[in-house]
C-alpha positions in Angstrom: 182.5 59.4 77.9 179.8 62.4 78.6 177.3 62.9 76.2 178.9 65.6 73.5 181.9 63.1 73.7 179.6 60.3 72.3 178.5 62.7 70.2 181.7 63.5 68.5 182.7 59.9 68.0 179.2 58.9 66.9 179.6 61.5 63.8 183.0 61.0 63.2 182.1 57.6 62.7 178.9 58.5 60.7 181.0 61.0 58.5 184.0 58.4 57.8 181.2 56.3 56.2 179.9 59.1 54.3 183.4 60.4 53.2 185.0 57.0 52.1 181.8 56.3 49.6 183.4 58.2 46.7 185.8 56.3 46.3 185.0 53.0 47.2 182.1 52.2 44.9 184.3 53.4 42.4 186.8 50.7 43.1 184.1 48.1 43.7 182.6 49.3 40.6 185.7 48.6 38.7 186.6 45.8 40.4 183.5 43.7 39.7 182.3 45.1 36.2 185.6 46.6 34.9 183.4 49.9 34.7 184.3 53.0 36.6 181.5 54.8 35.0 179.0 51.8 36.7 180.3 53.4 39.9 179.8 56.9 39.4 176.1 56.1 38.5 175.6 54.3 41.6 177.4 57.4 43.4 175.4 59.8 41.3 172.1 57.7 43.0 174.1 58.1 46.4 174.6 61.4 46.2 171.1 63.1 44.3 168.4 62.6 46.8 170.7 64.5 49.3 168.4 68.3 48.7 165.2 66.5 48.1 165.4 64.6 51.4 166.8 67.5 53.1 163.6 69.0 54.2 161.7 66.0 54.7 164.5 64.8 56.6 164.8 68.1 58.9 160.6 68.6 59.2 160.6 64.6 60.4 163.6 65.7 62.9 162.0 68.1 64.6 158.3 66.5 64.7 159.6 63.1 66.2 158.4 62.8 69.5 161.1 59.9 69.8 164.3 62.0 68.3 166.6 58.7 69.8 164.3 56.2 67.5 164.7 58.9 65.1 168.5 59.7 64.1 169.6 56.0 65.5 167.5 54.3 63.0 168.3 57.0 60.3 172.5 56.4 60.8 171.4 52.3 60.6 169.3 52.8 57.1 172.6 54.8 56.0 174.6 51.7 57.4 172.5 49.1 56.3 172.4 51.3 52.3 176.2 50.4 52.3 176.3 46.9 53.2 173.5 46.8 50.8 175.9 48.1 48.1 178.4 45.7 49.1 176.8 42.8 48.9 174.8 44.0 45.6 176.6 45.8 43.4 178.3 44.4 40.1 176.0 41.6 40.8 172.5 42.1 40.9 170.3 44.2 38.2 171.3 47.6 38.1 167.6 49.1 38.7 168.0 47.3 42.0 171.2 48.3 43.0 170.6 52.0 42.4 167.3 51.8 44.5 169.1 51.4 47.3 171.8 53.9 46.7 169.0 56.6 46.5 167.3 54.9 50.0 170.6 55.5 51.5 171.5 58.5 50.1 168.0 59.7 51.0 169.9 59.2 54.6 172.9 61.2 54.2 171.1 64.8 55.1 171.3 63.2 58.8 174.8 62.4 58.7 175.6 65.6 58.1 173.5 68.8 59.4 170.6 66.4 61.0 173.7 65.2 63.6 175.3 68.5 63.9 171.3 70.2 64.7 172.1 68.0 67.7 174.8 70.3 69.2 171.9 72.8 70.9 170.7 70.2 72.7 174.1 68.9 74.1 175.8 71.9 74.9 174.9 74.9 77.1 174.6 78.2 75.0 178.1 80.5 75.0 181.5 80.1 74.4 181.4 76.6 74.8 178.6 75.9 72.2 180.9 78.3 69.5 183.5 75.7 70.4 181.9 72.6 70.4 181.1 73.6 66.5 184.4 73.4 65.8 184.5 70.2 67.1 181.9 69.3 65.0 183.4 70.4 62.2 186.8 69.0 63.0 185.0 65.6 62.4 184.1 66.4 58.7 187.5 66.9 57.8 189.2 64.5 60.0 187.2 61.9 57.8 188.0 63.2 54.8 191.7 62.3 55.6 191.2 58.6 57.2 188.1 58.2 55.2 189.6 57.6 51.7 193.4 56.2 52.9 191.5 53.8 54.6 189.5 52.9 51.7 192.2 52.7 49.9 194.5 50.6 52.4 191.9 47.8 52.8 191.4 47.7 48.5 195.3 47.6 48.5 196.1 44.9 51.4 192.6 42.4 50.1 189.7 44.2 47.7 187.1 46.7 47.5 184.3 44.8 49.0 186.0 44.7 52.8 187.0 48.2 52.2 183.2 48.6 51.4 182.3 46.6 54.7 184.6 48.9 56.7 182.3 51.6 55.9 179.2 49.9 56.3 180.6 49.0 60.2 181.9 52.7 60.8 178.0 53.6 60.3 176.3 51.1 62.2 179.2 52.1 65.3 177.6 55.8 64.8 174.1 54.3 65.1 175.0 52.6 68.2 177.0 55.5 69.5 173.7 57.9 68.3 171.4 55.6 70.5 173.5 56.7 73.8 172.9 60.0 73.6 170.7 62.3 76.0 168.5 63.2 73.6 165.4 63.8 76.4 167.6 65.4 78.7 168.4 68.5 76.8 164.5 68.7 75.5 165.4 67.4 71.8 161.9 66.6 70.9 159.1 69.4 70.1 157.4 71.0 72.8 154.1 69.2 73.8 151.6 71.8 71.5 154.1 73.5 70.1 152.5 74.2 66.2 154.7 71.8 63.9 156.8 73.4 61.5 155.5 72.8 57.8 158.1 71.2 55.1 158.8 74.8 53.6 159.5 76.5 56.8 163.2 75.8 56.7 163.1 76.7 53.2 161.5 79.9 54.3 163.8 80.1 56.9 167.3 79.8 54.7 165.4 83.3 52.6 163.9 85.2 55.3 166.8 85.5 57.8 169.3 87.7 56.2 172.5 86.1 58.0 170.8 82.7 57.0 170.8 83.8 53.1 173.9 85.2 53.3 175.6 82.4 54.8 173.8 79.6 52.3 173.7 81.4 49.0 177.9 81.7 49.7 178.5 78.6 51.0 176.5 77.1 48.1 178.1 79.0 45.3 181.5 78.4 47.1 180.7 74.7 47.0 180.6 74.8 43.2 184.1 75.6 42.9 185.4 73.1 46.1 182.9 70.4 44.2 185.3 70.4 41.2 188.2 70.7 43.1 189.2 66.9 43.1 189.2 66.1 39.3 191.4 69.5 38.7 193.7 68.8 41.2 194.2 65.4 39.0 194.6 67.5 35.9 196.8 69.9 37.2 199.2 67.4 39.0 199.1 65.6 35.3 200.1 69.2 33.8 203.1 69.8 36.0 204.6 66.0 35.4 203.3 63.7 38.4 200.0 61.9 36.9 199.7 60.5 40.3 200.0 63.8 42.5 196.2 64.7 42.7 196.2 62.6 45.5 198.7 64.3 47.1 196.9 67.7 46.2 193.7 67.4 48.3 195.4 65.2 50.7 197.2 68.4 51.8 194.2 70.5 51.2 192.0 67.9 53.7 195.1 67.9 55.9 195.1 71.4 55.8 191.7 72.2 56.6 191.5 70.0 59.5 194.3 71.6 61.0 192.5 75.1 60.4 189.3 73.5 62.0 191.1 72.7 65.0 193.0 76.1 65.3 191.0 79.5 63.5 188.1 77.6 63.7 187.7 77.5 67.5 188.2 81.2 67.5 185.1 82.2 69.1 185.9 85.9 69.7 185.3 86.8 65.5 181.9 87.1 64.4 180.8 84.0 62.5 179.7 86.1 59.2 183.2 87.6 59.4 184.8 84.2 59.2 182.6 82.9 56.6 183.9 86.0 54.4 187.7 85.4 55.5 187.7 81.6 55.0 186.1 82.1 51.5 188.8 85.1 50.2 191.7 83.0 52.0 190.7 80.2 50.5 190.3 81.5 46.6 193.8 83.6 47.1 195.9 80.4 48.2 194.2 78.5 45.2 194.7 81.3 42.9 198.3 81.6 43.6 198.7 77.6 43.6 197.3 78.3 39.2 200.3 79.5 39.1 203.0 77.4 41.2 205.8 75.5 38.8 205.9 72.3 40.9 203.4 70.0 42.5 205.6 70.2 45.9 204.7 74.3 45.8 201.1 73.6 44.6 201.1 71.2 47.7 201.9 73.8 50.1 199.7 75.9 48.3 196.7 74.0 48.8 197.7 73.0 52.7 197.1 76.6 53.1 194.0 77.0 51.3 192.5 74.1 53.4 194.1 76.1 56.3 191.8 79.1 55.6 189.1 76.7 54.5 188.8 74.8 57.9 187.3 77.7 59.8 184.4 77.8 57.2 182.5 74.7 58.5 182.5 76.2 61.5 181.2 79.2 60.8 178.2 78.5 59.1 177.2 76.0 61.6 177.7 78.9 64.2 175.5 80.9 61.9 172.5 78.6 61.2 172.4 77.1 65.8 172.4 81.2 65.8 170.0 82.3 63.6 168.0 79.6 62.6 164.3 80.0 64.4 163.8 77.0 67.3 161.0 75.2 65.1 162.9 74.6 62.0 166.2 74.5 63.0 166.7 70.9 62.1 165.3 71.8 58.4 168.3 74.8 58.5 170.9 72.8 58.6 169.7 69.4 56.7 169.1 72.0 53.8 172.2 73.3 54.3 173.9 70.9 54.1 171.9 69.7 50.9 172.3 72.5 49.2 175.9 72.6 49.3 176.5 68.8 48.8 174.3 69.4 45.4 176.6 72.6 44.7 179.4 70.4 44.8 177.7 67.5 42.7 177.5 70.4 40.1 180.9 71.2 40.4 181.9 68.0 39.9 179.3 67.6 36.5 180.9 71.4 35.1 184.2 70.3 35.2 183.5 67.4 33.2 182.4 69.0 30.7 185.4 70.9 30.3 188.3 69.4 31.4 189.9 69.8 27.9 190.8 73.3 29.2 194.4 73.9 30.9 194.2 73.0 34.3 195.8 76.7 35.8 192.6 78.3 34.0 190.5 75.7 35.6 191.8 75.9 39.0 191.3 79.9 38.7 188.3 79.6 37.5 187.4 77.7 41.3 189.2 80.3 43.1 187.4 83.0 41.3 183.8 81.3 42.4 185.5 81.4 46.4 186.3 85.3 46.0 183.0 85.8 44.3 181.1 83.6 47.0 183.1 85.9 50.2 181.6 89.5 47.8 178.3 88.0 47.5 178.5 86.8 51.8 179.7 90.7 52.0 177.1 92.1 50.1 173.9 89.8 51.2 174.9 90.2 55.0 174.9 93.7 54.9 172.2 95.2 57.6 169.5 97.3 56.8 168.9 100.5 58.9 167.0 99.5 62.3 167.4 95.9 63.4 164.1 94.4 64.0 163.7 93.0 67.4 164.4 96.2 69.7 163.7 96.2 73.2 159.9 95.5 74.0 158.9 94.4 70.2 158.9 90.2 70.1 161.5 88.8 67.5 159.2 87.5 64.7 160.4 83.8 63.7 161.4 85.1 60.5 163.5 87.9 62.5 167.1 87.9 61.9 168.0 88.5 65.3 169.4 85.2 66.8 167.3 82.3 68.5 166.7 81.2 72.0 168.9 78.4 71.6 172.0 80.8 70.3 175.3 80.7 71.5 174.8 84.8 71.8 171.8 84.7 74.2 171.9 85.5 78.2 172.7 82.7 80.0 169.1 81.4 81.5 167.6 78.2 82.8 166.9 75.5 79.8 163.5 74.4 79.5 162.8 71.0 78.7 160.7 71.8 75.5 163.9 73.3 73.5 167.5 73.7 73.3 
């Protein structure tokens, strides 16, 4: 298996872990305590440290002068959080057990952009790096499918706790898989007195670069909406006569997206930013008409083809940020990223809560309305000011918004070992 192959199995592997969390603390929660709410505290400890350790995360990344040590050991804390959690929770004192859902947690920014910063470094600039994203992003939704049946098949056939150990194992195969790669081939480490990147430079970074902004402040708004999506597809299911169709509802979505990942979203010949806008609107029209389907089979196929137009999204934006993001801080770009949206979502999640005595049609439009909002503001934010900086003979500042030397848009060239 050559090194992006290693790569793709060590994140699915990572992100099946990640992915199947939600629901199985729940379960193990309830299981042992008779609580579901015990569960969504510990996930709420899982899940907060996420934009705080983002930046830490991404600045440690890119400083490491041992970047195999690095994101090995950070996939085996993740592991080693959630047989932590297995072992601990429902039976030893709560303070406890949520101290190591927020040390693990404080590990998920490298499951998710910290492994896909990796892609520079494994694959040559060009077509084939545009592709490999898509790859990458196949992964995310590919685990959202298996993650949770699995979860959920293991609970069924014994309990929660070996569905918990399944997850626990999936991450500590991605931290074996993660110790294979060729990090020092492709020059993953910083350049030997290269000035190190402060902890706000990604930060800086995500405002500065216009398509970087544009990209993030949409995703992230978008990510409100897709955050809430789960509990209204619940509601809605409940609404139209099947209490127990949510499940089918963003099983089709997830199904849906990964199929969209593995078709639009390896469409390399469409500007990333253009996608980003497309996927958004496409997404919030299917959902919009799904407010209004009669039946939860049509609100199925309605939400298949929103996760259609949604698969393409990851993509995108991960195309967007390997582009744009400046070679020092790229790490940082798309830990924060991915942060940021995992927060957006966690909001999402909290709004809805507060109220799901609404109907759930008014809900669900309310989501697709944040999607179409989130593709105007993407329009409107990435729209280019007279005179790109960067002409011919003036240096491309860092800040620049023209893309970096490890961009899938830059003339083919020999790879030094200091970057990507």
């Amino acid at each position: 298996m050559g090194g992006f192959g290693r790569y793709l199995a060590a994140a699915l592997a990572a992100r099946i872990a990640s992915e199947g969390m939600g629901m199985a603390v729940v379960l193990l929660a309830l299981e042992r305590t008779g609580s579901a709410a015990h569960g969504a505290f510990v996930l709420t400890a899982w899940l907060a440290p996420h934009v705080l350790a983002a930046p830490l995360a991404g600045a440690a990344a890119a400083r490491t002068r041992r970047p195999r040590l690095f994101h090995a050991g950070a996939l085996a804390g993740f592991a080693t959080a959630v047989a932590a959690l297995t072992v601990l929770l429902g039976r030893a004192p709560v303070p406890l057990v949520l101290a190591v859902a927020v040390l693990g947690g404080s590990c998920g920014p490298m499951v998710t952009g910290g492994l896909s910063s990796l892609i520079t470094g494994l694959v040559p600039a060009g077509p084939a790096r545009d592709r490999a994203y898509g790859w990458d992003a196949a992964t995310y939704n590919a685990a959202a499918v298996t993650a949770p049946a699995a979860v959920g098949l293991v609970a069924a056939l014994g309990s929660a706790g070996p569905a918990m150990a399944v997850l626990a194992v999936s991450g500590a195969l991605a931290a074996a898989l993660a110790a294979t790669l060729p990090y020092e081939d492709r020059g993953a480490g910083p350049a030997a007195g290269a000035p190190r990147a402060g902890l706000g430079a990604g930060l800086a970074a995500l405002w500065r670069v216009r398509e970087l902004r544009a990209v993030t402040s949409a995703t992230t708004l978008g990510f409100v909406g897709i955050g809430s999506l789960t509990t209204v597809s619940v509601l809605l299911a409940t609404e139209l006569g099947s209490p127990g169709g949510g499940g089918v509802l963003m099983t089709a979505f997830a199904v849906g997206a990964l199929g969209g990942s593995l078709t639009l979203g390896r469409i390399t010949s469409v500007e990333p930013g253009r996608l980003v806008r497309w996927a958004l609107a496409g997404t919030g029209a299917a959902l919009a008409a799904a407010a209004l389907a009669p039946s939860v089979a049509v609100t199925a196929a309605l939400f298949a083809l929103a996760g259609v137009c949604d698969g393409p999204l990851l993509t995108a934006t991960l195309r967007t940020r390997a582009r744009y993001a400046p070679d020092g801080v790229r790490t940082q770009v798309f830990t924060l990223g991915a942060g940021l949206k995992v927060t957006a979502a966690s909001t999402g999640a909290a709004l809805v809560g507060i109220v799901a005595d609404a109907p759930a049609a008014a809900l669900l439009t309310g989501i697709a309305g944040l999607l179409l909002a989130s593709a105007l503001l993407h329009a409107l934010t990435a729209v280019r000011e007279p005179g790109r900086p960067g002409r011919p003979g003036r240096p491309v500042r860092a800040g620049a918004t023209e893309p970096s030397a490890g961009s899938a848009t830059t003339a083919a060239g020999p790879r030094t070992p200091e970057g990507p």
